[in-house]
C-alpha positions as CSV (number, residue, x, y, z in Angstrom):
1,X,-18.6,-55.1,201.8
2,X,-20.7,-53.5,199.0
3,X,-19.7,-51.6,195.8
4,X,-20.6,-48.2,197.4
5,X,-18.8,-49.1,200.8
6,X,-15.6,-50.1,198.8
7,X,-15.3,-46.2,197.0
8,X,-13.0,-44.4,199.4
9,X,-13.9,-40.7,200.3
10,X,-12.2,-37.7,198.3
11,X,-10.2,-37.3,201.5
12,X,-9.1,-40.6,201.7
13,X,-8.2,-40.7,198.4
14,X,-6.0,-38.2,198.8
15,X,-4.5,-39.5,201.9
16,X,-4.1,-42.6,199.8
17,X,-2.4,-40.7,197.2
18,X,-0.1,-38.3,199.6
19,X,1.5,-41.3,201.6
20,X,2.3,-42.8,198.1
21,X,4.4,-39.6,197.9
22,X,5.6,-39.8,201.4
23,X,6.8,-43.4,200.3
24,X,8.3,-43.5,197.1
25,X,9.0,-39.9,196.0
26,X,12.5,-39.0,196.7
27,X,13.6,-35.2,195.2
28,X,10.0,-34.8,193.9
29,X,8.7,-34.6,197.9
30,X,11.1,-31.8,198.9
31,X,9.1,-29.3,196.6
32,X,5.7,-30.6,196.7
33,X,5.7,-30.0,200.7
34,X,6.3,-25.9,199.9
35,X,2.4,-26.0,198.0
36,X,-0.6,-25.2,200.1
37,X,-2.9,-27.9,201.1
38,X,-4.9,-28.2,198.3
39,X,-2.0,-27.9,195.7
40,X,0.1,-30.4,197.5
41,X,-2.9,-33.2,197.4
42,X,-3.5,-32.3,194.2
43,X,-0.1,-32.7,192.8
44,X,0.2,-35.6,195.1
45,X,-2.7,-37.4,192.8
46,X,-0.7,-36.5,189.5
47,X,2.4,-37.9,191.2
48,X,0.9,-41.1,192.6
49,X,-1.0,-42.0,188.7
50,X,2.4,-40.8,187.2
51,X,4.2,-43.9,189.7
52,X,1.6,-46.1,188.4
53,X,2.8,-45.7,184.8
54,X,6.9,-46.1,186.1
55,X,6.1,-49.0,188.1
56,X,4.4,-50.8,185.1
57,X,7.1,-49.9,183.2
58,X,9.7,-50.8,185.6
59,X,8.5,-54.3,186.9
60,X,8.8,-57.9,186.2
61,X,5.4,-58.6,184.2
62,X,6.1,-59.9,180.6
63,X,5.8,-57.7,178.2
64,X,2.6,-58.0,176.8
65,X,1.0,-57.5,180.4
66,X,2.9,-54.5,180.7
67,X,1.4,-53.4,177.4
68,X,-2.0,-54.6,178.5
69,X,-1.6,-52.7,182.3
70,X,-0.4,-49.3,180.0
71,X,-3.6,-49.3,177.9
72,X,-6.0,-50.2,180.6
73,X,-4.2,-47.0,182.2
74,X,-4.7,-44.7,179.4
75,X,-8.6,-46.4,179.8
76,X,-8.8,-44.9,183.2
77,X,-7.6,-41.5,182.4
78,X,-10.0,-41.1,179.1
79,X,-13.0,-41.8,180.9
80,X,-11.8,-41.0,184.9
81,X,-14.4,-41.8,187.1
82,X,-15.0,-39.9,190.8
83,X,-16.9,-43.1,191.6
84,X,-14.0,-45.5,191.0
85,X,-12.6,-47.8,194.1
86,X,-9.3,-46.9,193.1
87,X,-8.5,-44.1,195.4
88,X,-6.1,-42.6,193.0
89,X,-8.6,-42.1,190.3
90,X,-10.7,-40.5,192.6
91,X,-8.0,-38.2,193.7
92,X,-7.2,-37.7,190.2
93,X,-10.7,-36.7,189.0
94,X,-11.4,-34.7,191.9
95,X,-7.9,-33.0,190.8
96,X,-9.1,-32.5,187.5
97,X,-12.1,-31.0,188.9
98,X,-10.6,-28.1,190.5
99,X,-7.5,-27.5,188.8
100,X,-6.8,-27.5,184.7
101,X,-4.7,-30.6,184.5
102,X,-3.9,-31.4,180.9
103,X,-4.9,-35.0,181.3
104,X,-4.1,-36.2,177.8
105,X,-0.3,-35.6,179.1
106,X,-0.6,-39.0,180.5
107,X,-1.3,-40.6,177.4
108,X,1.8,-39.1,176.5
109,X,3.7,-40.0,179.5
110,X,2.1,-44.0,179.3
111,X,3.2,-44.1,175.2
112,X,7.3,-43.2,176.7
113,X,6.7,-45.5,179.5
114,X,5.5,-48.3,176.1
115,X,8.7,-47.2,174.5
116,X,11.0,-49.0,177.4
117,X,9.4,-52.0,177.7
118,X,11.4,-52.9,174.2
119,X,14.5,-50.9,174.7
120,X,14.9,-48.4,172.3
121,X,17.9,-46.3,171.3
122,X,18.2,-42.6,170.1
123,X,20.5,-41.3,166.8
124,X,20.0,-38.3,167.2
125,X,20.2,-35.6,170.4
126,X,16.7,-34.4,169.0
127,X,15.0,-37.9,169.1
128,X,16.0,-38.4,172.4
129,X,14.7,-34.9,173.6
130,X,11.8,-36.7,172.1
131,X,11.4,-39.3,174.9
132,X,12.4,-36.6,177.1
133,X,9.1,-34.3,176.3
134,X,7.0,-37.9,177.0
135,X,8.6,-38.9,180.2
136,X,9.4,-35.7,181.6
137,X,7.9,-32.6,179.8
138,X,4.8,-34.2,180.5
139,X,5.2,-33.8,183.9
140,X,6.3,-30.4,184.1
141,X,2.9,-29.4,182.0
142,X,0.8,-31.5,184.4
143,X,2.3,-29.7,187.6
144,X,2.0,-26.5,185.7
145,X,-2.2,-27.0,186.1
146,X,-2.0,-27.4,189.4
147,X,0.7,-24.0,190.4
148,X,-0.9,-21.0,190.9
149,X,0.3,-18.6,188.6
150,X,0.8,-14.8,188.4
151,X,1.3,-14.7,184.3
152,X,1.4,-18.1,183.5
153,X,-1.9,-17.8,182.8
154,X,-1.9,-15.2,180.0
155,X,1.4,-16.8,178.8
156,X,0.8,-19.1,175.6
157,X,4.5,-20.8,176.0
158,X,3.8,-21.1,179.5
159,X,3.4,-24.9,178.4
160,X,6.3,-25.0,176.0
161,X,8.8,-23.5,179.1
162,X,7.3,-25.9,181.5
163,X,7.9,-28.7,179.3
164,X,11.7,-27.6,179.1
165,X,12.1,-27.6,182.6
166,X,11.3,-31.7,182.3
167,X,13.6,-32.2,179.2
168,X,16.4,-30.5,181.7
169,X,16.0,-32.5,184.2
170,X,15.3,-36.0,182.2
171,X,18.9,-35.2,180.7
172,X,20.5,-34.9,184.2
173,X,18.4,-37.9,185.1
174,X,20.0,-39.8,182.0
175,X,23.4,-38.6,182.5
176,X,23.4,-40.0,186.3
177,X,22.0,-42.8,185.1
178,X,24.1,-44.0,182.2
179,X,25.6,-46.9,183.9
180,X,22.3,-48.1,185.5
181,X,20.7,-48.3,182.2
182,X,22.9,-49.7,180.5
183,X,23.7,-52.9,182.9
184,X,19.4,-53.0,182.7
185,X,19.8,-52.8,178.5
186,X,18.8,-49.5,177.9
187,X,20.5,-47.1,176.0
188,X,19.5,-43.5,176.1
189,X,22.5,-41.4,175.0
190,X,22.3,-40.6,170.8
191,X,24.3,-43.0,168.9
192,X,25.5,-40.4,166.4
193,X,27.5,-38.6,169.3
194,X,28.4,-41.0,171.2
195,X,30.3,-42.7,168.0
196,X,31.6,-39.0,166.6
197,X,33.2,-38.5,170.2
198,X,34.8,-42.3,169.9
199,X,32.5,-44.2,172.9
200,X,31.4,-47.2,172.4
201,X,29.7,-47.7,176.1
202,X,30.5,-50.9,178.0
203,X,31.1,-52.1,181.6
204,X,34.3,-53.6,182.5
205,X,34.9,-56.9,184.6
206,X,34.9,-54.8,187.7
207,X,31.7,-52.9,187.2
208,X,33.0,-49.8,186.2
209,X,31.8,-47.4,183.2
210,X,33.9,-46.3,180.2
211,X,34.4,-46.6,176.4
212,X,37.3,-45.0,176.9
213,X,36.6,-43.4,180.2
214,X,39.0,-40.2,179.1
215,X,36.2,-39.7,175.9
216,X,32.9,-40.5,177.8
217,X,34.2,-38.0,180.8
218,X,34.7,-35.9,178.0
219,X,31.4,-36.5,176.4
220,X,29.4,-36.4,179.7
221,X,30.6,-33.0,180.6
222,X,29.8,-31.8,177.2
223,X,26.0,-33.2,177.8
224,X,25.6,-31.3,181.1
225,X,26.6,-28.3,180.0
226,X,24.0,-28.7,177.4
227,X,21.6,-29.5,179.9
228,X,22.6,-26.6,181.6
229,X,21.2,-24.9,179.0
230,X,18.0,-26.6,178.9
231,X,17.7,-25.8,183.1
232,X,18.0,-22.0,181.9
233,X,15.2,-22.1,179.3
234,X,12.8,-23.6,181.7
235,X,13.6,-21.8,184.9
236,X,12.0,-18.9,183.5
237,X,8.8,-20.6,184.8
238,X,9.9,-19.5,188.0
239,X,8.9,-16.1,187.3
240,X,5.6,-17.0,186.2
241,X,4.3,-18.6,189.2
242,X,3.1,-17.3,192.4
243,X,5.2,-17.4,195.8
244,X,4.4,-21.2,197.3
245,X,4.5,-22.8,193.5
246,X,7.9,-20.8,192.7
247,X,9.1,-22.3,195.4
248,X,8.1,-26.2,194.8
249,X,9.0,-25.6,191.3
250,X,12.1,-24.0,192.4
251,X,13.3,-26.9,195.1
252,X,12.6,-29.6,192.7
253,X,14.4,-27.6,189.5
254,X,17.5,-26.8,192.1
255,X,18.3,-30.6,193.4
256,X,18.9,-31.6,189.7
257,X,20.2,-28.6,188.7
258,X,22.9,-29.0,191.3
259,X,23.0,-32.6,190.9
260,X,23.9,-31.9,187.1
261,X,26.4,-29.3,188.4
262,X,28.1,-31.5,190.5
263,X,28.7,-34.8,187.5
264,X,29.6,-31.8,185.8
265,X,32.4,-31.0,187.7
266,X,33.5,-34.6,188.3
267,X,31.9,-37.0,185.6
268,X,33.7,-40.1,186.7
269,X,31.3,-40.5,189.6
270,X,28.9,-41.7,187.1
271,X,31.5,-44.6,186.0
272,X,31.0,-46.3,189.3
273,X,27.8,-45.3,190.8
274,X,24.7,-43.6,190.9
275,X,25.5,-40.1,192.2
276,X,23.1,-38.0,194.3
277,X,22.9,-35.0,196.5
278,X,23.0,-35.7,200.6
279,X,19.4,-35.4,202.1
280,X,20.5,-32.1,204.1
281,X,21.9,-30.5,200.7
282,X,18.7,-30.9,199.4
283,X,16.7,-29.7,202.1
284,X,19.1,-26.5,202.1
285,X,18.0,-26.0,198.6
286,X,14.3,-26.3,199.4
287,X,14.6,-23.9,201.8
288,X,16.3,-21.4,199.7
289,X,13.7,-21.9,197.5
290,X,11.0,-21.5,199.6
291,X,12.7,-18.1,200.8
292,X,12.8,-16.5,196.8
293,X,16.6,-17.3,196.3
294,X,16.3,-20.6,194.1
295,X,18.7,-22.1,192.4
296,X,19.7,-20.0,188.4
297,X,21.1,-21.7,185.9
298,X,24.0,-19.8,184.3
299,X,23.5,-17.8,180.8
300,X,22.3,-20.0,178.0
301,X,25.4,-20.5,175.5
302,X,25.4,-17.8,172.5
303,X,22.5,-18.9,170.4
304,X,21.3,-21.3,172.4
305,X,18.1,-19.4,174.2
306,X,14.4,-19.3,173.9
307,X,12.1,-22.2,174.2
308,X,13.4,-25.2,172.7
309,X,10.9,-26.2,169.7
């Protein structure tokens, strides 16, 4: 087969790039299907570059091949070629073609991805909103160049509220995840709280979370609360975007939301497993969304509103 025969078509690119979402997006899939045609392939290209970047992260290669992968991946998306063989980069650059995709958010997103390969941990609740703005905020600015918008447009913190909208639902991710992480060495909880509410984190001989458990159920509900917070900064994007994008934003925004809801109201689920919400829950909060009765977070607490810095 030749060079030229090896390039897959724009539309089999795409194809390429939606059954990657079909396949291993899980909440992320019940809002992209809301966006029209276009949208949804579009987004599907961010999402499927976006895995590339996790799965790096996330796999077995030694280090320095992970580090090698990562900066042959920023490579690709500084000089994105249509003509490429890899139908995601042809997806992607046909993307960027017709949307305005911040690309250089996936420079950010690869250097977070860099910052797990050697586990890091976070003193402070700010740096770890840190790692959330490159893991997560990128994402919510990359989807925002794809949504249609009604004022997004004309808004100059459009950017800044979208990129809230990922910190909120990074810190729900984190809080599920605490146990997960730390049996695979990775901390992300800040040090500085989680030693002035007395938790030292560790897993007991039976698998289960604490350090104590009474403080760290204490300490989780404090931190989605605070997320809560977060979810009601960036949900104000909802009413920035038109109709279909509303409601992907919306379905993806309400899974987590309730997901943070529900460790919220019973944190030790997080001591023994990873908690998640049913697949008919979820597609009941899709469809909600998709109707224009998404999911709200409450009021942010007293001093506590506007657009995170």
């Amino acid at each position: 087969m030749t060079a030229a025969a090896s390039r897959p078509t724009v539309a089999e690119a795409y194809a390429a790039c939606e059954e990657i979402t079909k396949q291993a997006a899980k909440n992320f899939s019940y809002g992209i299907r809301l966006l029209p045609a276009d949208r949804r392939a579009a987004l599907s290209a961010v999402y499927a570059f976006s895995r590339r970047l996790d799965d790096i992260g996330d796999g077995d290669l030694p280090d320095d091949q992970k580090a090698e992968g990562l900066a042959k991946a920023r490579a690709d998306i500084r000089g994105l070629d249509p003509n490429s063989s890899d139908p995601v980069l042809v997806a992607l650059a046909d993307a960027a073609k017709r949307f305005p995709i911040p690309l250089e958010a996936f420079i950010e997103l690869a250097d977070g991805v860099e910052s797990d390969i050697v586990p890091s941990t976070y003193d402070t609740f700010d740096d770890m909103v840190g790692y959330c703005r490159l893991v997560a905020g990128t994402i919510g600015r990359l989807s925002l160049g794809i949504f249609g918008t009604t004022e997004a447009a004309g808004r100059r913190d459009a950017p800044a509220i979208a990129d809230a909208l990922g910190v909120a639902l990074q810190q729900t991710n984190i809080l599920r995840d605490v146990r997960e992480d730390l049996l695979g060495g990775r901390t992300y909880l800040p040090q500085a709280e989680l030693a002035a509410a007395g938790v030292k984190l560790a897993v007991d001989a039976d698998g289960v979370l604490g350090g104590p458990q009474d403080a760290l159920v204490d300490y989780l509900r404090m931190g989605t609360a605070r997320a809560e917070e977060w979810y009601s900064r960036g949900l104000v994007l909802l009413d920035l975007l038109d109709r279909r994008s509303a409601a992907c934003c919306g379905a993806l925004a309400g899974i987590y939301l309730r997901l943070n809801r529900r460790i919220q109201a019973d944190p030790t689920a997080v001591l023994t497993q990873r908690v998640s919400l049913p697949a008919r829950e979820k597609a009941m909060v899709a469809a909600r969304s998709l109707a224009g009765r998404p999911e709200r977070a409450r009021a942010a607490a007293p001093g506590a509103g506007g657009v995170a810095p």
